[in-house]
C-alpha positions in Angstrom: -5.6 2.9 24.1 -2.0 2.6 24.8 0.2 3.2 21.4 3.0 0.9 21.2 6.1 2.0 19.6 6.3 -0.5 16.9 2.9 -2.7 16.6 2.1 -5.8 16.0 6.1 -6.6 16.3 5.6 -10.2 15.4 3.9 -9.1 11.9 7.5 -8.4 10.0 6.9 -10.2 6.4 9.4 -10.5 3.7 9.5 -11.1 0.1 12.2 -12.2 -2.4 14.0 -8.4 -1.8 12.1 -6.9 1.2 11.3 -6.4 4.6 7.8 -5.1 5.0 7.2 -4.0 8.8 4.7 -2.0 10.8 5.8 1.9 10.7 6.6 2.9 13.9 7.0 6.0 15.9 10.7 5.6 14.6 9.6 5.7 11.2 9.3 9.6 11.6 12.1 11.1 9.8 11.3 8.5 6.4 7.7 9.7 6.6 8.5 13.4 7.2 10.7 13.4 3.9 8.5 10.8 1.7 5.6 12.9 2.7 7.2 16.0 1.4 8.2 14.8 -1.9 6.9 16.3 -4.8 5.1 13.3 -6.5 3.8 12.0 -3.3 2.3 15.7 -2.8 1.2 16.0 -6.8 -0.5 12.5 -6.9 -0.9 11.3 -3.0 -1.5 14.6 -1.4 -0.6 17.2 0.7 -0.6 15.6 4.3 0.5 18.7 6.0 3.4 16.9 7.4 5.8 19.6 7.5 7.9 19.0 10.7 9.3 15.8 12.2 7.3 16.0 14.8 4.3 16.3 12.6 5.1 13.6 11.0 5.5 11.4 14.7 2.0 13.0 15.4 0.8 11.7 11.9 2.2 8.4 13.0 0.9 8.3 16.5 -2.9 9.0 15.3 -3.6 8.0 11.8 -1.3 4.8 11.9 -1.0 3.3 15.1 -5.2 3.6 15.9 -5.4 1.6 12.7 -3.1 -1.4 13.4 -4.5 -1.5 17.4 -8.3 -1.2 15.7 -7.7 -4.0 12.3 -4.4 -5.3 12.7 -3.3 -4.2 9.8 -2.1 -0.7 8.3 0.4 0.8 6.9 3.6 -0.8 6.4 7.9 0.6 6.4 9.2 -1.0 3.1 13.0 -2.1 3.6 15.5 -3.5 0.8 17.1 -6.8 2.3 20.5 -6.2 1.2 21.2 -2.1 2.2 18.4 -2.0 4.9 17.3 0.9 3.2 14.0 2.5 4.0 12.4 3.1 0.6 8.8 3.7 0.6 5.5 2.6 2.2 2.4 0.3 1.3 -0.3 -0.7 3.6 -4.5 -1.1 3.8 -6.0 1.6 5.1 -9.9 2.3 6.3 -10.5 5.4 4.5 -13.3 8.2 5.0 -15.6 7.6 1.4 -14.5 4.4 0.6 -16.9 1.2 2.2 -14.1 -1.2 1.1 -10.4 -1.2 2.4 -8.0 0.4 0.3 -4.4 -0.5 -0.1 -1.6 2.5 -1.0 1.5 3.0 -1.7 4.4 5.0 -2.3 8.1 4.8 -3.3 10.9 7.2 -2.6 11.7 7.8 -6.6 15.1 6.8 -6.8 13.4 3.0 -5.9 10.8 3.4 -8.8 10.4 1.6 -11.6 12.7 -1.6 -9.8 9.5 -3.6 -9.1 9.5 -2.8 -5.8 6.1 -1.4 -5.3 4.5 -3.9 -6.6 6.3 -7.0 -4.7 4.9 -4.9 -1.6 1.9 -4.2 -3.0 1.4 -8.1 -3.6 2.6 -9.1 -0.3 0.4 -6.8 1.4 -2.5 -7.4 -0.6 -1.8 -11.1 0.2 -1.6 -10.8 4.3 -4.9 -8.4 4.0 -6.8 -11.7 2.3 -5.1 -14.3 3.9 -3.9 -13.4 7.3 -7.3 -10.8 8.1 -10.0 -12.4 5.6 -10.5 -9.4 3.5 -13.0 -10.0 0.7 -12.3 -7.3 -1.3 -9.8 -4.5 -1.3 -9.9 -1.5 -3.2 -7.6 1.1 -4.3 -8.2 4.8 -5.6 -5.5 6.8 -7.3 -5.4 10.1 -10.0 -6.9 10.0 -13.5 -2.7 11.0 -14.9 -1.1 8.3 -12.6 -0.5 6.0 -15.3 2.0 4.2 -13.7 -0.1 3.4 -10.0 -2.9 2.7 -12.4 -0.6 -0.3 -13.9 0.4 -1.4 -10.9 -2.8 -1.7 -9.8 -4.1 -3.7 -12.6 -1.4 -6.5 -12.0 -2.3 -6.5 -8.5 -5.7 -7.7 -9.9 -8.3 -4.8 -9.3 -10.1 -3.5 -12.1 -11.6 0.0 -12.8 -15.0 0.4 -11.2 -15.9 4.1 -11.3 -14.5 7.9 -10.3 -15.1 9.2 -6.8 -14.6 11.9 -5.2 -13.3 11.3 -1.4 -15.0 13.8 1.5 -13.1 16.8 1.4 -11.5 16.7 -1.3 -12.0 18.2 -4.8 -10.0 15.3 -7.2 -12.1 12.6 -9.0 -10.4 9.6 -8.4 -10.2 6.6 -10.5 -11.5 3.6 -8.3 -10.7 0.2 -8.5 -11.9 -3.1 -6.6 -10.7 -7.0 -6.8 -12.7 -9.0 -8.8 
């Protein structure tokens, strides 16, 4: 499989505020400090990204399979008017879930600006439009109150708890209606 530097280069959305692109290989140094943020490690996970070039690694073969196997994946969210890189949010396949699940995640001096969730929506939206997704799902923490919100306005409800292969956390699991 050949690993393009930026996929699917044609598949740049916006909304009202953002850019929402494919992360890319040049994505690395966002994604190595995002990654090691304390609420993305408290209620995300510790991805043992602790260098740059683990985070181009993480990139080059968690990401980038993704988009050249569905098309879709995880997404670089931009601010229009700085060109800022502030956070992520795609759909990912993931290991004890049978139905997609879309993520994201902020750098915290962006939260609570509505960003997430115009992401959120957008992606949601090219997930079920563009690829013909039926349902998407979405897992987060029983005391992340405020991805819990987010995911309610995005439309999923509560389903049950899981527990994902591997891991120890029951999750609270959600689904579209």
């Amino acid at each position: 499989m050949s690993l393009r530097n930026r996929p699917n280069e044609n598949n740049v959305y916006e909304t009202e505020r953002l850019i929402i692109q494919p992360i890319s290989v040049d994505d690395k140094e966002f994604i190595f400090e995002l990654y090691n943020r304390p609420k993305f490690i408290k209620y995300i996970g510790d991805r043992h990204v602790k260098t740059v070039s683990d985070a181009e690694n993480y990139i080059k073969n968690r990401f980038l399979p993704q988009f050249e196997k569905l098309g879709f994946g995880n997404y670089l969210v931009v601010t229009k008017d700085k060109g800022e890189k502030i956070g992520g949010v795609g759909i990912f396949e993931r290991e004890g879930l049978e139905v997609v699940d879309i993520g994201f995640s902020l750098l915290e001096e962006f939260e609570g600006k509505g960003y997430a969730y115009e992401a959120a929506e957008k992606v949601k939206s090219i997930g079920m439009d563009e690829f013909g997704l039926k349902k998407i799902s979405a897992i987060t923490s029983k005391d992340n109150f405020s991805s819990q919100k987010l995911i309610e306005k995005l439309g999923l409800e509560f389903k049950n708890y899981v527990t994902l292969p591997n891991e120890d956390e029951e999750l609270m699991y959600y689904e579209t209606k």
